[in-house]
N, C-alpha and C positions, 0 to 999 in steps of 0.2 A: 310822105312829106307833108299832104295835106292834114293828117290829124296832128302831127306833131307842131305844128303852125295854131291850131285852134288851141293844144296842149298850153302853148305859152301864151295864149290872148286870154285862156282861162286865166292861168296862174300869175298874167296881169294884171286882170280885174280883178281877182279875190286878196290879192297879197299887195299892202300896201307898200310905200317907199321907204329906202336905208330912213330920210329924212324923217318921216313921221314916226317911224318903230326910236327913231333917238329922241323925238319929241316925249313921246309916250313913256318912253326909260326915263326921263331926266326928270319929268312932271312926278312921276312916281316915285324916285328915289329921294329929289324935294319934298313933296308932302309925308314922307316916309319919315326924313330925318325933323320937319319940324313936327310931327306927333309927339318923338320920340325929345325930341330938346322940352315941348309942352312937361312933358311927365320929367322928367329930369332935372331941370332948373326949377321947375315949382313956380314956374310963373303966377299960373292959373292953378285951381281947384277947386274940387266938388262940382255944381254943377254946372261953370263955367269952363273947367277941363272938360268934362262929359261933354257937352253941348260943341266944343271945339274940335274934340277929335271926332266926333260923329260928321260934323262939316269938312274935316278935311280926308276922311274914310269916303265921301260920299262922293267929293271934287276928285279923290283918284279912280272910284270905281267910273266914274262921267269919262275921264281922261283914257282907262284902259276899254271902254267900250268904245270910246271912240277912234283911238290911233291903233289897237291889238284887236279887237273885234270888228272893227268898220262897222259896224252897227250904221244905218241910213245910211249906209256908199253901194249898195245892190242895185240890179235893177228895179225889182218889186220891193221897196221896203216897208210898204206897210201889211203885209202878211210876215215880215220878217220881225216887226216894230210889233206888231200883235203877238204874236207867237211870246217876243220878248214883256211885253204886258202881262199876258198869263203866266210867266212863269216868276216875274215878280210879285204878283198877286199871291200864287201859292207859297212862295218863301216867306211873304211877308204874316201866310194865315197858319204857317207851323213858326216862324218864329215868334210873334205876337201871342199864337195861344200855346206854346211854350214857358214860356215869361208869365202869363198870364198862370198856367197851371203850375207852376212854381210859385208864382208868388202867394197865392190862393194856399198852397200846401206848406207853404212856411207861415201861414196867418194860424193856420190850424194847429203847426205843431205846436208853436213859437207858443200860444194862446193857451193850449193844454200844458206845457213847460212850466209859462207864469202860474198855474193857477197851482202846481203842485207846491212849489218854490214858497206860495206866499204864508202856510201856516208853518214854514220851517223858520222863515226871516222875523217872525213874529213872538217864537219860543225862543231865540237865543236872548 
């Protein structure tokens, strides 16, 4: 009877309330449908869509760490908040150099491309 008692004081502490998981749904289905109205009505474009939906990808990922992950509701959360620093530092050094070695490889190709191109544009 006694572990089944500490059983549900765990799974009180860790699991947050009906109220906050509907908080967490509704913030995310809102920012969900206005990305999605963004790119569709053509409000915005170029890099003022870009620059928008990146704010509001970044307002839902804030929103699901905090109402679906409890992210800072532990007891210890700064070994939990660290842990999660590291693990955005490394997404951020495969997505950045990702990007980076893409773009780098499409300067190359793109670059080799133009220069075959340019004594054919030349003979017609």
């Amino acid at each position: 009877m006694d572990s089944e008692l500490s059983l549900k004081q765990i799974q009180k502490e860790w699991h947050g309330s009906p109220k906050s998981y509907v908080i967490g749904f509704t913030a995310s289905i809102l920012l969900t449908a206005a990305s999605f109205s963004c790119v569709m009505i053509g409000v915005l474009s170029g890099k003022a869509l870009v620059y928008t939906l990146v704010g509001f990808a970044l307002v839902q990922a804030i929103f699901q760490l905090l109402y679906f992950l409890h992210l800072g509701k532990e007891e210890s959360p700064r070994w939990e908040t660290l842990i999660f620093g590291f693990m955005v530092m490394v997404l951020l050094i495969v997505a950045i150099g990702s990007l980076w070695i893409m773009s780098d490889l499409n300067d190359r190709v793109m670059s080799d491309m133009n220069q075959e191109e340019m004594p054919m544009e030349h003979s017609h």
